[in-house]
ROTI-522347 format. One record per residue (C-alpha): residue in three letters; x, y, z. Coordinates in pm, whole numbers, padded with zeros to 5 digits, always signed. Layout:
N
alaXYZ;...
//
This chain:
744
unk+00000+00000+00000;unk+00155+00337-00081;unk+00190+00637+00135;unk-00059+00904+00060;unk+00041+01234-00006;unk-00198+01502+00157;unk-00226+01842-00069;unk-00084+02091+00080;unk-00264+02429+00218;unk-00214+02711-00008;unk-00295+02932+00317;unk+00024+02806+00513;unk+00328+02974+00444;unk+00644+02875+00558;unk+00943+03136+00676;unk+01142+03171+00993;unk+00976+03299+01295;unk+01237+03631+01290;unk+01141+03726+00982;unk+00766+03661+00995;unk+00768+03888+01313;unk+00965+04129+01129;unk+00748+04162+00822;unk+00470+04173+01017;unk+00574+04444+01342;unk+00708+04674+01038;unk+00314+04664+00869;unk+00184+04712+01207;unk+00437+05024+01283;unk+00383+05193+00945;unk-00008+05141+00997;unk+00016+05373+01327;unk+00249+05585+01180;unk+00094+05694+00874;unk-00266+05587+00972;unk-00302+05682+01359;unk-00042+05896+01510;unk+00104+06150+01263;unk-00071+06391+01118;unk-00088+06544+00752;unk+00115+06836+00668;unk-00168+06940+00405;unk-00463+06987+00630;unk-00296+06915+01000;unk-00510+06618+01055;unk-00497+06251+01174;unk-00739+06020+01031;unk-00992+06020+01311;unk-00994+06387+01280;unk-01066+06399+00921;unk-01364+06098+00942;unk-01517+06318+01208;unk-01531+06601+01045;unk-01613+06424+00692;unk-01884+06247+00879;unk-02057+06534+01035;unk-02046+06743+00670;unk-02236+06390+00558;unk-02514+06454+00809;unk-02540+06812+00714;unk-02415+06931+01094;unk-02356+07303+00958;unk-02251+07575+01202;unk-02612+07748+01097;unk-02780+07438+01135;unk-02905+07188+01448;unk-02721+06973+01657;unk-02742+06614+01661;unk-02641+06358+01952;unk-02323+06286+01957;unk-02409+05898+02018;unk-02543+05949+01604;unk-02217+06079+01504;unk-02006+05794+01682;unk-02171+05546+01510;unk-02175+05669+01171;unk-01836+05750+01185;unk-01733+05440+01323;unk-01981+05275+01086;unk-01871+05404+00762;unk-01516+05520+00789;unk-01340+05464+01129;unk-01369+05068+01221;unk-01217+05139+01606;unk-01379+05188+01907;unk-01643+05451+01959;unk-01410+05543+02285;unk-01114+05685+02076;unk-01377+05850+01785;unk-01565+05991+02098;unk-01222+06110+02305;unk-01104+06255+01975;unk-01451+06459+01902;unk-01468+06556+02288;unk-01096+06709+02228;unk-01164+06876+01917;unk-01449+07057+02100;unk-01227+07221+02394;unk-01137+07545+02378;unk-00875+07496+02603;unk-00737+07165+02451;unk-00743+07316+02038;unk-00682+07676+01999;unk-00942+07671+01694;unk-01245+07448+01771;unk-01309+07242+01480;unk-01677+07070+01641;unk-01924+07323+01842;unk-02047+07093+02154;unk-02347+07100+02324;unk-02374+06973+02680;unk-02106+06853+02930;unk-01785+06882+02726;unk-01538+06864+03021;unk-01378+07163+03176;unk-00959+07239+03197;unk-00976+07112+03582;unk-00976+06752+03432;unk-01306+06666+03439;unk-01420+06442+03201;unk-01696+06452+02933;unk-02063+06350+02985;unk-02134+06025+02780;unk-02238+06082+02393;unk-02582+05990+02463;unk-02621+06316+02649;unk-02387+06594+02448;unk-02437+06739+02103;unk-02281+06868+01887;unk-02180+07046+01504;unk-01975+07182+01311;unk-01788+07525+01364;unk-01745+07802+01075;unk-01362+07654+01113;unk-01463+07325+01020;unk-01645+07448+00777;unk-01344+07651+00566;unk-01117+07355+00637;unk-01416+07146+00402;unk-01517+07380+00178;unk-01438+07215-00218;unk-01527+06883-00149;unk-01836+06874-00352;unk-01551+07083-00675;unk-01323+06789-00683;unk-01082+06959-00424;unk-00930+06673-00355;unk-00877+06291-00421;unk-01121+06032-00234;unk-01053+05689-00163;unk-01317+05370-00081;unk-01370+05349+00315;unk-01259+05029+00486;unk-01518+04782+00320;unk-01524+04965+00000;unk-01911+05058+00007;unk-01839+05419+00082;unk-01618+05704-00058;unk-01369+05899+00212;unk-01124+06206+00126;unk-00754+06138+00149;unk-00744+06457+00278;unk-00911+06814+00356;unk-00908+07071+00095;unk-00844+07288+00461;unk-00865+07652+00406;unk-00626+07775+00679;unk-00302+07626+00825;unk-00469+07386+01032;unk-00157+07206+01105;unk-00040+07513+01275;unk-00321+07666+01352;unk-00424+07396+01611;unk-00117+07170+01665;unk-00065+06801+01707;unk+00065+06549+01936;unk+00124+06195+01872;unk+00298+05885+01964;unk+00394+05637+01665;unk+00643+05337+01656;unk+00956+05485+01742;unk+00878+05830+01653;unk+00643+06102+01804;unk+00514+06409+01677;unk+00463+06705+01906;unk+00338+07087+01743;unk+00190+07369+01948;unk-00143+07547+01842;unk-00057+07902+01688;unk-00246+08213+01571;unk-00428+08205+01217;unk-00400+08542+01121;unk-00052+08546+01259;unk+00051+08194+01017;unk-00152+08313+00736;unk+00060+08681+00759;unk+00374+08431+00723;unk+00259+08201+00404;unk+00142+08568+00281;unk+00506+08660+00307;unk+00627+08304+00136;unk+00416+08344-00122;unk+00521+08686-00184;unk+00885+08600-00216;unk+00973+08268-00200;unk+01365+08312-00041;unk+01160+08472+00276;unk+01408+08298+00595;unk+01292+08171+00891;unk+01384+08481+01119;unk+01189+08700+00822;unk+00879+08421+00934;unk+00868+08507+01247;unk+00894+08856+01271;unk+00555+08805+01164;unk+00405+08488+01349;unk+00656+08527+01690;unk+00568+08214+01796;unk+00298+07955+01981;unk-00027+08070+02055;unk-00207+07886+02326;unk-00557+07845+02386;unk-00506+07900+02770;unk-00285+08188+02748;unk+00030+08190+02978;unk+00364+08367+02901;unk+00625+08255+02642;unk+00949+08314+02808;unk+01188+08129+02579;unk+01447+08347+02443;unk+01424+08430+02071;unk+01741+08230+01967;unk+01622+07908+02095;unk+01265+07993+01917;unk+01410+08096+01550;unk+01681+07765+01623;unk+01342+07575+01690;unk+01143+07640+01390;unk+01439+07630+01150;unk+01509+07272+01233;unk+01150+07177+01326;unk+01274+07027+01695;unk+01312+07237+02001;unk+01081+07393+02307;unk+00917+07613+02457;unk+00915+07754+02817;unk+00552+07839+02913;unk+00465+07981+03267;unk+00144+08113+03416;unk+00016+08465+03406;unk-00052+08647+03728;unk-00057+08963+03871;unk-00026+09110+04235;unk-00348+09245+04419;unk-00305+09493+04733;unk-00498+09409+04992;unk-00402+09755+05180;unk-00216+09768+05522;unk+00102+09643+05280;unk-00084+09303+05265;unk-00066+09150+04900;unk-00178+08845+04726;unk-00111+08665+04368;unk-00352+08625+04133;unk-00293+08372+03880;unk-00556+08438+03564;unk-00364+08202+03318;unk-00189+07872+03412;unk-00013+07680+03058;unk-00119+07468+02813;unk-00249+07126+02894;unk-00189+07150+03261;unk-00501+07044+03457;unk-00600+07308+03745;unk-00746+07037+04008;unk-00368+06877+03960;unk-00182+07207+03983;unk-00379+07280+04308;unk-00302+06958+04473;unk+00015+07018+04409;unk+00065+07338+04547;unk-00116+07245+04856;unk+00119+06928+04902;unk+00396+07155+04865;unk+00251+07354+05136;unk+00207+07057+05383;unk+00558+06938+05350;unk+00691+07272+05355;unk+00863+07313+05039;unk+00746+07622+04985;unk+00815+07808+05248;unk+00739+08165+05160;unk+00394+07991+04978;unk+00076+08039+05302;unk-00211+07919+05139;unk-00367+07882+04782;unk-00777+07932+04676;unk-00937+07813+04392;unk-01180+08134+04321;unk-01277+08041+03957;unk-01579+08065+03792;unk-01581+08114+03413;unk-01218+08252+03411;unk-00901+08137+03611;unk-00840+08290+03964;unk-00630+08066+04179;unk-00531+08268+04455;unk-00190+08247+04651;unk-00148+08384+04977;unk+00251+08472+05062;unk+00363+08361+05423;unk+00516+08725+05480;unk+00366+09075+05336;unk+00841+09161+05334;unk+00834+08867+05045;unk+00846+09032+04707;unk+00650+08893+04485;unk+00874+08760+04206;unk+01065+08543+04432;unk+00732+08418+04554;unk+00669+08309+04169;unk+00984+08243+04078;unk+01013+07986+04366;unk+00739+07824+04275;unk+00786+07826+03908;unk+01058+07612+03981;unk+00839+07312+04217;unk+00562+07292+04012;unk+00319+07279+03691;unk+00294+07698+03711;unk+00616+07671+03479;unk+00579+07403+03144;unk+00763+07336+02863;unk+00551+07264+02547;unk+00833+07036+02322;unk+00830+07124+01953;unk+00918+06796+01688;unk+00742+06881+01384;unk+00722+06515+01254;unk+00439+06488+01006;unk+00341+06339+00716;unk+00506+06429+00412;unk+00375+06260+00030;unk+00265+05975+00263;unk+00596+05955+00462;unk+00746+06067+00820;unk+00931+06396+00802;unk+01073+06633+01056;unk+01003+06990+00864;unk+01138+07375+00978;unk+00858+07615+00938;unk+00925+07736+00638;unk+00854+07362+00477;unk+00552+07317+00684;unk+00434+07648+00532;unk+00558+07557+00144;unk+00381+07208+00194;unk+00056+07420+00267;unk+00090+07630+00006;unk+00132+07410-00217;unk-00166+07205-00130;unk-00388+07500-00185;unk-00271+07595-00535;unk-00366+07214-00614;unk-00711+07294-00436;unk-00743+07578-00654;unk-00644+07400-00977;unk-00866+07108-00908;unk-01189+07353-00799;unk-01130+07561-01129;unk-01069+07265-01366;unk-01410+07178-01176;unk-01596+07468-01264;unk-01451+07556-01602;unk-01624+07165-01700;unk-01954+07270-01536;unk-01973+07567-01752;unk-01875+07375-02050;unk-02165+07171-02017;unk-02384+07481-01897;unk-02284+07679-02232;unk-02358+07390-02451;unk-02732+07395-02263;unk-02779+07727-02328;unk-02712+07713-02683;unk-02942+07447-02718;unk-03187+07645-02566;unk-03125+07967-02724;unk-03189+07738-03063;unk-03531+07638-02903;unk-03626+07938-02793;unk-03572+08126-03119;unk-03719+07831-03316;unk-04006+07775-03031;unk-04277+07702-03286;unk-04085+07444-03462;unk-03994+07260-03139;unk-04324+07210-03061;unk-04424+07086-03414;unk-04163+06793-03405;unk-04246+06723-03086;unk-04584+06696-03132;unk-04589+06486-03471;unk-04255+06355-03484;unk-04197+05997-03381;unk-03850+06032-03304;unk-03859+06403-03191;unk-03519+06392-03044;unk-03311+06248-03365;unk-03517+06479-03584;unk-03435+06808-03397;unk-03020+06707-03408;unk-03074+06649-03769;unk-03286+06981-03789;unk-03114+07228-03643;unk-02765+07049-03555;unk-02740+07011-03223;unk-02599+06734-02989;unk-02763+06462-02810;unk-02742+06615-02514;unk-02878+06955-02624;unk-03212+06780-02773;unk-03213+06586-02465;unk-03220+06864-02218;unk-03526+07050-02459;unk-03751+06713-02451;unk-03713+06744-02080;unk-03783+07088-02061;unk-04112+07121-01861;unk-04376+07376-02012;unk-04365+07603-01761;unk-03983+07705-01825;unk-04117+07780-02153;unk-04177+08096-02012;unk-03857+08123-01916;unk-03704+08108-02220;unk-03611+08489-02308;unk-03303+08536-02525;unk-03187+08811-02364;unk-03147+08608-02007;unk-03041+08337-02181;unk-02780+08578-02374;unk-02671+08707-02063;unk-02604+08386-01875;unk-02404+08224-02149;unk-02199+08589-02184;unk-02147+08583-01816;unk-02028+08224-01826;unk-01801+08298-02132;unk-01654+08535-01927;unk-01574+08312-01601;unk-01409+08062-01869;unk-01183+08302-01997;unk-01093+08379-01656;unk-01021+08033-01526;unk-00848+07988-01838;unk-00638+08271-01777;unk-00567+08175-01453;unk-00473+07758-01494;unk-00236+07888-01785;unk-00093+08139-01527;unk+00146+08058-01231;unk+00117+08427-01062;unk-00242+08421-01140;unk-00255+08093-00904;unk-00062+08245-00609;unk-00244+08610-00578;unk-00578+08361-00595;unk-00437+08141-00354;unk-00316+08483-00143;unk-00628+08622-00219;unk-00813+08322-00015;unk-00594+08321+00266;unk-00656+08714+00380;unk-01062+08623+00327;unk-00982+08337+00569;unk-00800+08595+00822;unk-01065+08819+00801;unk-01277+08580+00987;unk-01012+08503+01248;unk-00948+08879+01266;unk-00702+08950+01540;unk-00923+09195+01658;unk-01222+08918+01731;unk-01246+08747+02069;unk-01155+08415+01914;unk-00907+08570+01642;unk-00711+08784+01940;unk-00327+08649+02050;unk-00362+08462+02398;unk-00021+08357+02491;unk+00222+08683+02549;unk+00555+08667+02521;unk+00802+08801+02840;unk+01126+08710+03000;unk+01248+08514+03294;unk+01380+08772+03592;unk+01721+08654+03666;unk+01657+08630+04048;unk+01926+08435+04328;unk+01643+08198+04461;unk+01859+08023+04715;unk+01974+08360+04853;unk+01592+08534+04828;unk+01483+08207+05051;unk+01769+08235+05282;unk+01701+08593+05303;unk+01307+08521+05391;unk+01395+08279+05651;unk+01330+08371+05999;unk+01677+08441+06167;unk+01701+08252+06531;unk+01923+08157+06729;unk+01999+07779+06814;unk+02203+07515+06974;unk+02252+07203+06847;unk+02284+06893+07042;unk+02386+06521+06893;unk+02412+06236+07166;unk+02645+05941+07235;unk+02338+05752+07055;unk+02279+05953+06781;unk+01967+06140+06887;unk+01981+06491+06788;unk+01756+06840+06873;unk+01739+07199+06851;unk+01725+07376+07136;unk+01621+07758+07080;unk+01923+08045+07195;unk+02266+08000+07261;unk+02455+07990+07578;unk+02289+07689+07745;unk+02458+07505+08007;unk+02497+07158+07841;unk+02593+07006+08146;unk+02225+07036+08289;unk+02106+06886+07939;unk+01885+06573+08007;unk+01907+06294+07783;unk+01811+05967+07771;unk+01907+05651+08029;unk+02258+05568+07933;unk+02273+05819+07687;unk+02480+06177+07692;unk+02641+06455+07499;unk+02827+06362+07223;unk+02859+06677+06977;unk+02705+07055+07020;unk+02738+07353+06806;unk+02581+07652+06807;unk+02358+07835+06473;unk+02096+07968+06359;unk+01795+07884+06188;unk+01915+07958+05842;unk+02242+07797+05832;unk+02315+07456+05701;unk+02502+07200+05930;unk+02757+06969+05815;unk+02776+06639+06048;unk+03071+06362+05922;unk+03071+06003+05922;unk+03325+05802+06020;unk+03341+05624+05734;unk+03440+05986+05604;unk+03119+06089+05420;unk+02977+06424+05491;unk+02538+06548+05553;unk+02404+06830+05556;unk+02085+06913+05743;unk+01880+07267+05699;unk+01849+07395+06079;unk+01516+07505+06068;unk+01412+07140+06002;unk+01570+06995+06302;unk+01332+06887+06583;unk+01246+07055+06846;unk+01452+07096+07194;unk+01171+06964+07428;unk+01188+06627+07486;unk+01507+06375+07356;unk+01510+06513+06947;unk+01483+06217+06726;unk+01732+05950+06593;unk+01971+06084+06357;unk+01906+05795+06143;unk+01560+05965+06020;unk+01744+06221+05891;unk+02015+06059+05670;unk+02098+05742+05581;unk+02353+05598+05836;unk+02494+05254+05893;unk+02467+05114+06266;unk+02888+05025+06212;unk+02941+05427+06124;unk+02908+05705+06363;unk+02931+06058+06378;unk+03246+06207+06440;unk+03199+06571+06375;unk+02957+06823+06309;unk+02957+07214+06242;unk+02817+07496+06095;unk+02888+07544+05684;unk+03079+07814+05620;unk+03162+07811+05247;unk+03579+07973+05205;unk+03644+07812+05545;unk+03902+07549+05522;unk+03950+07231+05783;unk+04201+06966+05780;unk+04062+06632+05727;unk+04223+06308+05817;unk+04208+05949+05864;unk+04307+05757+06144;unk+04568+05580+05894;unk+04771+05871+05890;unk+04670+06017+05552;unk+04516+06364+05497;unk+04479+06667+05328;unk+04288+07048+05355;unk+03903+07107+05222;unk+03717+07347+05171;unk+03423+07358+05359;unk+03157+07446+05054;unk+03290+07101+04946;unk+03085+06944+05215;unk+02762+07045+05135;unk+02494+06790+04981;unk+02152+06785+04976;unk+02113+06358+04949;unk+02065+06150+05209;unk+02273+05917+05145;unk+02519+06221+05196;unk+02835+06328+05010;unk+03185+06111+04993;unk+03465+06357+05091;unk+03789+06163+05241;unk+03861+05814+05103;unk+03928+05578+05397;unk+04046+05259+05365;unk+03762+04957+05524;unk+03998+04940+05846;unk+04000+05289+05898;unk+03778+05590+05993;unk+03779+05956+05990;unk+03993+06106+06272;unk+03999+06473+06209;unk+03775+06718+06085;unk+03966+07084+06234;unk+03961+07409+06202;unk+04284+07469+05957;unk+04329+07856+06056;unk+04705+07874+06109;unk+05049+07809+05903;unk+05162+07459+06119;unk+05004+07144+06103;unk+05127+06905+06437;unk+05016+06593+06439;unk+05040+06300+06698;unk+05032+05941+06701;unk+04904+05655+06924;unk+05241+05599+06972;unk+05286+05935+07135;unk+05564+06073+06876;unk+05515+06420+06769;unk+05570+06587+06449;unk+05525+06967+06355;unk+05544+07076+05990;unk+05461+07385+05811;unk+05043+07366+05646;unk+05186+07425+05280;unk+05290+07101+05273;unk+04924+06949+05303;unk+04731+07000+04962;unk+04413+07121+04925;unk+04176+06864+04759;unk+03799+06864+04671;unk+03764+06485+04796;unk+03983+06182+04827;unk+04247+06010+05045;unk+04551+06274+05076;unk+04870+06313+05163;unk+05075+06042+05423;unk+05081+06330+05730;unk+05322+06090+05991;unk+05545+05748+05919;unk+05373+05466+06195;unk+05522+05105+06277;unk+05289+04818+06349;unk+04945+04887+06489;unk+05006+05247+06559;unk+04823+05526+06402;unk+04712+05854+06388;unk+04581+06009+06729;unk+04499+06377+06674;unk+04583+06670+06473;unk+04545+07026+06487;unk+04679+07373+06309;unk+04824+07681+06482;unk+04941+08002+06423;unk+05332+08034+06442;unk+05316+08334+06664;unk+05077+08214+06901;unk+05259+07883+06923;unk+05157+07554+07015;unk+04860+07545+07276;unk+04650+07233+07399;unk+04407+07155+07612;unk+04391+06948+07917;unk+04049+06946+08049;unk+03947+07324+08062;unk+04336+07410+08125;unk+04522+07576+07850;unk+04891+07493+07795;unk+05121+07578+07597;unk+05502+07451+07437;unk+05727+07745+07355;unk+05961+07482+07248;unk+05757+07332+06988;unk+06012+07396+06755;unk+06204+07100+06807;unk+05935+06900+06685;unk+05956+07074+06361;unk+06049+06851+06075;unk+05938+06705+05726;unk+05562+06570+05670;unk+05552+06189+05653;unk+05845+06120+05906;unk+05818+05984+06241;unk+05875+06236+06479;unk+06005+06277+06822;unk+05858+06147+07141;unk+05583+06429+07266;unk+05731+06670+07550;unk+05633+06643+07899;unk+05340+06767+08026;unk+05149+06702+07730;unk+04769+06553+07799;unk+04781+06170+07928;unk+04480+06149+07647;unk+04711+06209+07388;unk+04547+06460+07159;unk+04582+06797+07171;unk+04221+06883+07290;unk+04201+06606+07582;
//
């Protein structure tokens, strides 16, 4: 019995699995690139977009007109020309009908549209909506042959590839999308201000970018705000088509009398949400980082008021603003990657070829809509001389029609006309007989001789096209007139105040005094004034003092690790002096194996010699210290079986430095370096397990003085100890502290 062979499926197709998922990821990523995410440089619009709009011109949703549910809309979109979810056609029509989302609303809603605190729209079975006059002039030709149309998704319906769109839409409104690895990002502008720049281009071609926007400065956002980017980075943007824009919130002061003031903030930027800017300005409030920020009010009603309340009347406004233009959504910055669709491809374009691409687009519109209308009055001409021949031959009509049996053949034979001039008198009703007056009809065919020779004139004419095409633009401006309330510029343009915040907060911060306690166990506190007796200082059972310093409430303090990393802590933010404080551990982030070993106030310019118990060290400057992690800053490099020793004063031009060993060595401080961070210098030669005890820096003319409980003493013979950094030394001189250090 022989094997059978089974056919084999013409539907199976064999190919690696690499480059099946290749073939296929690359359809899927050029679909949502050219179908979904990028819009058209022609008439600014995604696909969505476009079907809306198409699909509300199909149900005859005119701005002069009624509204229809939106649910109705949704579905014939979806229906007939979008096959996605109703939720993205609905999202996209709810979008296109915010006048703070799209500077030029393109659908006029009716109902619960959402509002700029974040608030979503009602569901389409409750809003309305139709078209606006803008929708309108971005449709206007369809019905001339504008442009080309395509067959809808199953082919039983006609769609246009693309809007004939009578103003920059692209522009005009902006775009934002996210493709497969590549986005497309374009902030709304003013018409009259973009059609004043493709008025220039048209006018002469070589017009630069910088020409462009002496005319159309830049964004124009439907929530207002201030533009401060500087004009470099703007004209840099446009030119290459990527770039940004820094947008802030408008506001102005309001006196309250007394010297009392509050901000009033009338415009916040583009695309931030209010309810979200609020939160965040009262969170900011409750953790306290804004300190010169009171309290903030939401007093809005049709028009923005959010009002902020300063902590001090002495706080000038701009560094109230300017602080929190830097912690929150009251500063934005709007990115600009003009990444559109090109003759069905991705391109990045400057302005200038976003504005040619336009332009050119129209004078095809215009071709298209006159080649349209110079073939309707072909055919309109050739009526009218058939019926001129009727009418002055009237009688003779009649007859054939009457007694002829093939009227229509008879009357081309008898008076020469074409089929479709006999045709259109045998369907002539009687009562257009009256009608029939050579003069009108003389007039009409003289009229529409006249618009031929014109169009004529114009498709063989390639100035002709562009003062037409000019000539449609300033109509188009007219409507968006600056000096309307929809046509006026909402976004202003200003500048950033160059302002020291750091120094305008330090300055605002109450100055008190304060004394700093850390204990044997780490627990630290502030206790208000200076001058405490810190012997009388309660602490917890088997705890005591460890470290104190005294500061104030704006000064930074510096506390080092033995592992030689260095904190810093604000003072005002230290707890309280009542009670025990609070483990230092809260604070930063410390290892139970390191400890504290020093801590100070910062004093930026002051320097201190830092060194390791292995004998290594070098000078640092204190700004060096500072760090705002908690995980703190590494400043000396110590080796795992080491730890930081010293962390002095260096005010003086000796270093002397002592060993476990109890061998003294003096040395002049130009021989340490100064270093930013690391390990240093070898400061004293040790043998075996000895190491480095204690170091300190004095002043040659006050000599060498230590301490020996609360007992100054000092060495006028100190220079016999003098020698060369890294040797041994000599054995220390008597009298010097049993502790061994120099501050025992």
């Amino acid at each position: 019995m022989s094997d059978i062979v089974e056919p084999e499926d013409d539907r199976i197709i064999n190919e690696p699995l690499s480059e099946a998922l290749t073939k296929r990821y690359l359809a899927y990523a050029m679909s949502t690139i050219t179908s979904r995410a990028l819009p058209d440089v022609r008439d600014g619009l995604k696909p969505v977009q476009r079907r809306i709009l198409y699909g509300m011109r199909e149900l005859k949703l005119n701005p002069d007109g009624g509204f229809k549910k939106c649910a109705k809309i949704v579905g014939d979109v979806m229906g007939n020309y979008h096959p996605h979810g109703d939720a993205s056609i609905y999202d996209t029509l709810v979008r296109l009908a915010q006048d703070f989302s799209v500077r030029y609303p393109l659908v006029d809603g009716q109902g619960n549209f959402g509002n700029i605190d974040g608030d979503g729209a009602a569901a389409y079975r409750y809003t309305e909506a139709r078209m606006t006059k803008a929708a309108q002039i971005m449709l206007e030709g369809l019905n001339e042959d504008a442009v080309d149309f395509k067959d809808n998704y199953s082919e039983e319906h006609k769609e246009p590839v693309v809007l004939p769109a009578g103003f920059p839409n692209l522009l005009a409104n902006g775009a934002t999308g996210i493709a497969v690895g590549m986005a497309t990002s374009i902030p709304p502008h003013n018409i009259a201000e973009v059609i004043d720049a493709a008025v220039l281009l048209i006018e002469r071609a070589s017009t630069t970018t910088e020409q462009l926007l002496e005319v159309m400065p830049g964004p124009d956002f439907p929530t207002g705000g201030v533009i401060v980017e500087d004009k470099a980075s703007i004209a840099k943007a446009y030119e290459t088509g990527r770039g940004s824009f820094r947008m802030r919130a408008n506001w102005t002061v309001e006196e309250l009398g007394r010297g009392q003031w509050q901000v009033i903030v009338t415009e916040v930027p583009y695309q931030v949400q209010k309810s979200k800017l609020i939160e965040r300005l009262a969170d900011l409030i409750e953790s306290k980082k804004a300190p010169l920020l009171a309290d903030i009010r939401d007093e809005s009603a049709e028009d923005v008021r959010l009002v902020l309340e300063p902590r001090s009347k002495t706080i000038e406004p701009e560094v109230l603003m300017e602080s929190l233009f830097k912690l929150c959504d009251l500063e934005t910055r709007f990115s600009l990657n003009m990444n559109v669709l090109h003759k069905g491809a991705p391109q990045v374009m400057g302005l200038r070829q976003v504005l040619r691409a336009y332009l050119d687009h129209r004078r095809e519109v215009l071709i298209r809509r006159s080649k349209f209308r110079l073939d309707k009055i072909e055919k309109r001409l050739h009526l009218l001389d058939g019926y001129l021949i009727a009418y002055l031959n009237i009688d003779e009509v009649i007859r054939i029609i009457r007694e002829e049996d093939e009227p229509k053949q008879v009357m081309m034979d008898r008076f020469g006309i074409s089929d479709i001039q006999a045709e259109a008198i045998l369907n002539l009703r009687l009562r257009a007989l009256r009608k029939l007056e050579e003069m009108e009809i003389r007039k009409e065919r003289d009229d529409l001789s006249e618009e031929r020779t014109e169009i004529i004139t114009l498709l063989g004419s390639d100035g002709r096209q562009w003062t037409k095409v000019k000539k449609e633009l300033k109509a188009v401006r007219e409507v968006f007139d600056p000096s309307t309330e929809l046509g006026r510029r909402r976004a202003a343009f200003g500048e950033a105040p160059e302002i020291d915040i750091d120094a305008a907060l330090e300055a605002s911060k109450p100055k008190e005094p304060l004394t700093v306690v850390l204990s044997t166990k780490g627990w630290i506190r502030g206790m208000k004034g200076h001058g405490h007796d810190l012997n009388t200082t309660k602490f917890k059972d088997g705890d005591s003092l460890h470290l104190s310093e005294e500061v104030n409430t704006t000064d930074r303090l510096v506390l080092m690790a033995s592992d030689g990393r260095a904190f810093t802590l604000s003072c005002d933010r230290l707890p309280g002096g009542r009670g025990h404080g609070e483990p230092i551990r809260l604070s930063i982030d410390l290892e139970d194996s390191v400890d504290i070993v020093a801590m100070f106030k910062l004093v930026p310019g002051r320097k201190r010699i830092m060194a390791s118990d292995a004998g290594y060290g070098f000078l640092m400057d204190e700004k060096e210290l500072e760090s705002n992690r908690r995980a703190g800053k590494s400043a000396v490099n110590v080796s795992p079986d080491a730890k930081l020793k010293v962390c002095q004063i260096a005010i003086g031009d000796y270093v002397a430095v002592i060993g476990t060993n109890k061998k003294l060595l003096i040395y002049p401080l130009d021989e340490l370096p100064e270093m930013a961070r690391g390990k240093g210098v070898k400061l004293q030669a040790y043998r075996g397990n000895d190491k480095l005890a204690d170091a300190t820096v004095f002043d040659r003319e006050d000599g060498l003085i230590v301490m020996t409980g609360d007992r100054h003493r000092a060495f006028p013979e100190w220079t016999e100890w003098v020698g060369k950094r890294a040797q041994a030394g000599k054995a220390a001189p008597r009298g010097f502290p049993r502790s061994g250090v120099f501050n025992g």
